[in-house]
C-alpha positions in Angstrom: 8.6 0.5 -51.2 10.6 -1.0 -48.4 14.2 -1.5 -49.0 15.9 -5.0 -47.2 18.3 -3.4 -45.1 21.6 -6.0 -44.7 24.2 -4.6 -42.9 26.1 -5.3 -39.5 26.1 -3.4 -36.8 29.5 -3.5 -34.5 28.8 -5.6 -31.3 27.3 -3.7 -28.3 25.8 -0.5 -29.8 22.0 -0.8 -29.9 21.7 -2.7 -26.5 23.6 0.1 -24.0 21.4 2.6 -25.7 18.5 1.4 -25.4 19.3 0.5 -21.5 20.0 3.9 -21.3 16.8 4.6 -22.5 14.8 2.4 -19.9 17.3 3.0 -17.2 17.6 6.9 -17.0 14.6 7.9 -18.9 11.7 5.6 -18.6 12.0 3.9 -15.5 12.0 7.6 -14.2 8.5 8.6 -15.3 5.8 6.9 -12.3 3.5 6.2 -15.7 6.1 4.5 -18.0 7.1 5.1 -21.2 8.3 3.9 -25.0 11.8 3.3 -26.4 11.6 2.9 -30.5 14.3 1.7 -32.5 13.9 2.3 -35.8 16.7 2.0 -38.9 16.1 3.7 -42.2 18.1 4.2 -45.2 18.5 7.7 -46.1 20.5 8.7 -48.6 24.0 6.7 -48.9 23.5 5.8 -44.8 21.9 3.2 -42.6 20.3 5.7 -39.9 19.6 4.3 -36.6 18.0 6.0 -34.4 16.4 4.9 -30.4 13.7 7.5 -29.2 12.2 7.2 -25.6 9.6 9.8 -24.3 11.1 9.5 -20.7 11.9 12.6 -18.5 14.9 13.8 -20.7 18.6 14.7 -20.3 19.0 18.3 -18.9 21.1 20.8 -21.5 23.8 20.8 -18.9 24.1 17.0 -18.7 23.6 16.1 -22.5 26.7 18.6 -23.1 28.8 16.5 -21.1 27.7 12.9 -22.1 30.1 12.5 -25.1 33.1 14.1 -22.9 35.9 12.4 -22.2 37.0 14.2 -19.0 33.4 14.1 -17.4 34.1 10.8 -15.4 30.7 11.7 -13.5 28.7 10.3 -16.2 30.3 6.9 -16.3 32.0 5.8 -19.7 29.3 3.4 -21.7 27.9 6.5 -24.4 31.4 7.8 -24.5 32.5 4.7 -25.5 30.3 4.0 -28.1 30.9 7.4 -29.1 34.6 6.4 -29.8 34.3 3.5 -31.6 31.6 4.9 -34.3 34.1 7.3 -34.7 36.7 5.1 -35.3 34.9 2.8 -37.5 33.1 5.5 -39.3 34.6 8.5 -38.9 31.2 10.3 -36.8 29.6 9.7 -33.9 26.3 9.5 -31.9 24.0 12.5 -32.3 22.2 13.1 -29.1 19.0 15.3 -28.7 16.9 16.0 -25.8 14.1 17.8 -24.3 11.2 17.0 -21.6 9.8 14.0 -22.7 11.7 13.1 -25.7 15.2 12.2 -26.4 16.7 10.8 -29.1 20.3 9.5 -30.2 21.3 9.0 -33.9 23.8 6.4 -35.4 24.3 7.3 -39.0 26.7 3.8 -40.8 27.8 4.9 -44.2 26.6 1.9 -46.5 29.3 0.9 -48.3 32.2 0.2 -45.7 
């Protein structure tokens, strides 16, 4: 059974992930790819989460994404990072390996 899922999510968080996605993952692969959003309710959350089977993010690189003081990697997931935090008290979740990547948003659902 499918559960209407009504919440709101904070302005500017799904699209600069999933350009992410296309931008450094996809467009990176000569034969294309797929991003997937999909939101479920698990539990008391709203889980978010945008998969892409592009190239991947490097161990080395996807421990610095969420830093700060890494202004090599430019600021937009750090950001976003941040303000999850601050609304919700975690941030993104961000896994990767060749050919798959995905990052998490978990949104408690009562706020």
């Amino acid at each position: 059974m499918e559960i209407p899922l009504d919440i709101q999510i904070p302005v500017l968080i799904l699209q600069p992930l999933v350009e992410n996605a296309v931008k450094h993952s996809i467009s990176k692969k000569t034969t294309g790819g797929t991003v997937t959003v999909r939101m479920t309710h698990k539990e008391e959350n709203i889980c978010i989460e945008i998969e892409d089977d592009g190239v991947g993010i490097s161990s080395e690189k996807l421990a610095k994404l969420l830093n700060e003081s890494d202004t090599e990697q430019g600021v937009g997931l750090f950001n976003i990072h941040s303000r999850l935090i601050k609304l919700y008290g975690r941030g993104l979740e961000i896994s990767s390996k060749a050919g798959h990547t995905c990052v998490k948003i978990s949104i408690p659902e009562m706020i």
